[in-house]
N, C-alpha and C positions, 0 to 999 in steps of 0.2 A: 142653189147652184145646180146646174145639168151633170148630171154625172154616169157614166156606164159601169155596171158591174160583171165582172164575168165570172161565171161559175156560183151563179144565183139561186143554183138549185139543189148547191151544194148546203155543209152548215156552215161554212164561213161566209161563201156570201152570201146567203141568207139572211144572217143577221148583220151583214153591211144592207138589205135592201131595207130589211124591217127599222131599223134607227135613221135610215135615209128619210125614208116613206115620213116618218114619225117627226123628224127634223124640219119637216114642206119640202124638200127638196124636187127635184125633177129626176126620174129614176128609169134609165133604159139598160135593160137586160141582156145581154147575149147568152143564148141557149144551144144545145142543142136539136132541141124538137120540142113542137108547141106541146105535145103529150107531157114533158117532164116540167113543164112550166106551168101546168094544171098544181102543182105545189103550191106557189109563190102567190103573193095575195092578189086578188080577184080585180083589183081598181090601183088605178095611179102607176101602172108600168107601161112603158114603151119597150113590147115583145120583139126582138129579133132575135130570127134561127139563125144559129150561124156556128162556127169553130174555129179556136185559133189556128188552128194546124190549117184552115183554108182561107188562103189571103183573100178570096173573093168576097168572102163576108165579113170582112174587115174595116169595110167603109161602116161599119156600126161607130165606130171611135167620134166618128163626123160629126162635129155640133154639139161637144161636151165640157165642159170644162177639165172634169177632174175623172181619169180612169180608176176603178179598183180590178186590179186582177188577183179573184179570188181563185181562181182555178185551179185545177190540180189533179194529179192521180197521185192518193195520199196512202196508197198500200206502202208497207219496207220494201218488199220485193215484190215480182211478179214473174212468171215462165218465160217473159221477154222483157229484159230487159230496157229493150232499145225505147220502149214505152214511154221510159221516164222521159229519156232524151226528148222524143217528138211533142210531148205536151210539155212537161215542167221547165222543160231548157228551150227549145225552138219554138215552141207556140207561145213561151213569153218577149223572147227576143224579138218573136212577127209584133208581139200588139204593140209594145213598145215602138218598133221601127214605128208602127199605123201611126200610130197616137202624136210619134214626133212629127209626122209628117201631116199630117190634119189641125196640127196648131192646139193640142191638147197641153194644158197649161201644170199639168201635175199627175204622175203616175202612182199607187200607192200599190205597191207590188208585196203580196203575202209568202213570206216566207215562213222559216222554223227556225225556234231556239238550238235546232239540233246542227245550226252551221258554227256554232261558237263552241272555241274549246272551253272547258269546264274541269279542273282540275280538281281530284278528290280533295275534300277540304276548301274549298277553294271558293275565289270569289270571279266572277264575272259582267261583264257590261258589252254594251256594243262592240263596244272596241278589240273583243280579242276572239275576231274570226279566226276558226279555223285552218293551220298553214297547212294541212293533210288532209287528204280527202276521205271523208268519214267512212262510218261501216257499212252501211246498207245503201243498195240501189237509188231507194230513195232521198236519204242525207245527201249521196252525193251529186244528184241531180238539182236537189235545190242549193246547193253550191254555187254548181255551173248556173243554174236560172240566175240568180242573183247577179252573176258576174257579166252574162249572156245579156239582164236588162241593161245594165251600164252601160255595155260597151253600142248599146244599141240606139240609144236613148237620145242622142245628139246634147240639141238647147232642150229636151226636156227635164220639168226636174221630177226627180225620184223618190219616194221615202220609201222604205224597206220596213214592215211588221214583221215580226217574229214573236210569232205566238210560242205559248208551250201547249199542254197537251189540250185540244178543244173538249169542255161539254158541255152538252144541255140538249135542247129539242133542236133537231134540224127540220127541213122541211117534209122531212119523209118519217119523221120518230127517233129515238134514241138509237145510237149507232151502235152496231154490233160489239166495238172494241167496248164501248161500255156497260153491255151485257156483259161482255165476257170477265169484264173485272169486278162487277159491283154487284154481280149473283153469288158469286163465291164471296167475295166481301161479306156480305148478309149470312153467310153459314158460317163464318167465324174459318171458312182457308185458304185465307190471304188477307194479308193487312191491308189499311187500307190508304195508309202514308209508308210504306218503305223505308228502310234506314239510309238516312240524307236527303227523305224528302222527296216530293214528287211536284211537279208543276202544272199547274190547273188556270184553266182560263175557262170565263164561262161566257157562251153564246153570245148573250146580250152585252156584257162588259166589252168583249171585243170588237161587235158591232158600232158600239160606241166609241171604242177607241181605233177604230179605220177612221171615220170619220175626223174625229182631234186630227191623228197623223195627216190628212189633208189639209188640217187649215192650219198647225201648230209645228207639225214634225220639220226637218230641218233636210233641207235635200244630198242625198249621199248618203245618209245617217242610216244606220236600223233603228228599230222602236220597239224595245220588249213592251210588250203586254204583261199586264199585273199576273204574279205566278200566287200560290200556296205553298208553303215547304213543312 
């Protein structure tokens, strides 16, 4: 299938490019600059610069079947807030509007485990979104993203991922949150499962399961991804 991914030079779609690639599929990119796209593998991509915050580079959607919007500014906070808003919430709600409006046949929009309540003890599934709007900047912008692609989306149809926490090699080498946990880890100060568990999803598993959620997920739905506890 033809498919676009955005935010390919991140590690999530990274490894939607890399299982695409791997799958034969047909693989075009929107990036920001050709420089950051020097990452992503050398053959079998169709390069467009472009951003979702700018509707003119928007016409990337054109000619695809299935979008992955991996994109994101995936800090908790940042000194401006409004950040989240303009990429995570409005620069999903633009690709979606494109996407519906170019005749794009399936959206598969990246979210986070961190939109579901989770009660100590407790068990959870798709089903038990968050009726409160979470604790950090970030939680609650991919809130509003989620709700912002629906309400955007028209006849298109939607599947929602919710990853837990990402590791593995991105395009750029191991991501600093995983220095910072897994260097102390190795000195024995700080464990390296937490009490009640912590959720893990790795690189390539998830890459491979963007993919399933396009051809299996169920439209409306979210789709956890495999955790560790």
């Amino acid at each position: 299938m033809r498919i676009l991914v955005t935010g390919a030079t991140g590690k999530v779609g990274g490894a939607v490019v890399r299982a695409a690639l791997a799958a034969g599929h047909e693989v075009r990119v929107l990036v920001r600059s050709h420089a950051g796209s020097g990452a992503l593998p050398a053959a079998g991509l169709d390069v467009v610069v472009g951003d979702v915050t700018d509707p003119a580079t928007l016409p990337a959607v054109e000619g695809v079947e299935v979008v992955f919007n991996a994109m994101g500014v995936p800090e908790q906070w940042l000194a401006d807030p409004g950040r989240f808003d303009q990429v995570n919430v409005a620069g999903s709600a633009r690709l979606a509007r494109a996407a519906a409006a170019a005749g794009v046949r399936r959206l598969v929009h990246t979210s986070t485990i961190d939109v579901f309540d989770a009660p100590p003890g407790g068990r959870f599934d798709e089903t038990n979104l968050a009726s409160r709007p979470k604790g950090t900047p970030y939680e609650r912008s991919k809130q509003r993203a989620e709700q912002a692609v629906f309400a955007a989306a028209g006849e298109l149809e939607v599947v929602v991922v919710n990853p837990a926490t990402v590791y593995g090699l991105g395009p750029y080498g191991p991501a600093s949150m995983e220095l910072r946990m897994f260097r102390p880890a190795l000195r024995g100060l700080l464990p390296v499962v937490p009490p009640g568990g912590f959720g893990l999803v790795f690189t390539e598993g998830l890459g491979r399961g963007q993919l399933a959620a396009a051809g299996l997920g169920r439209p409306g739905r979210g789709t956890s991804c495999p955790t560790l506890t």
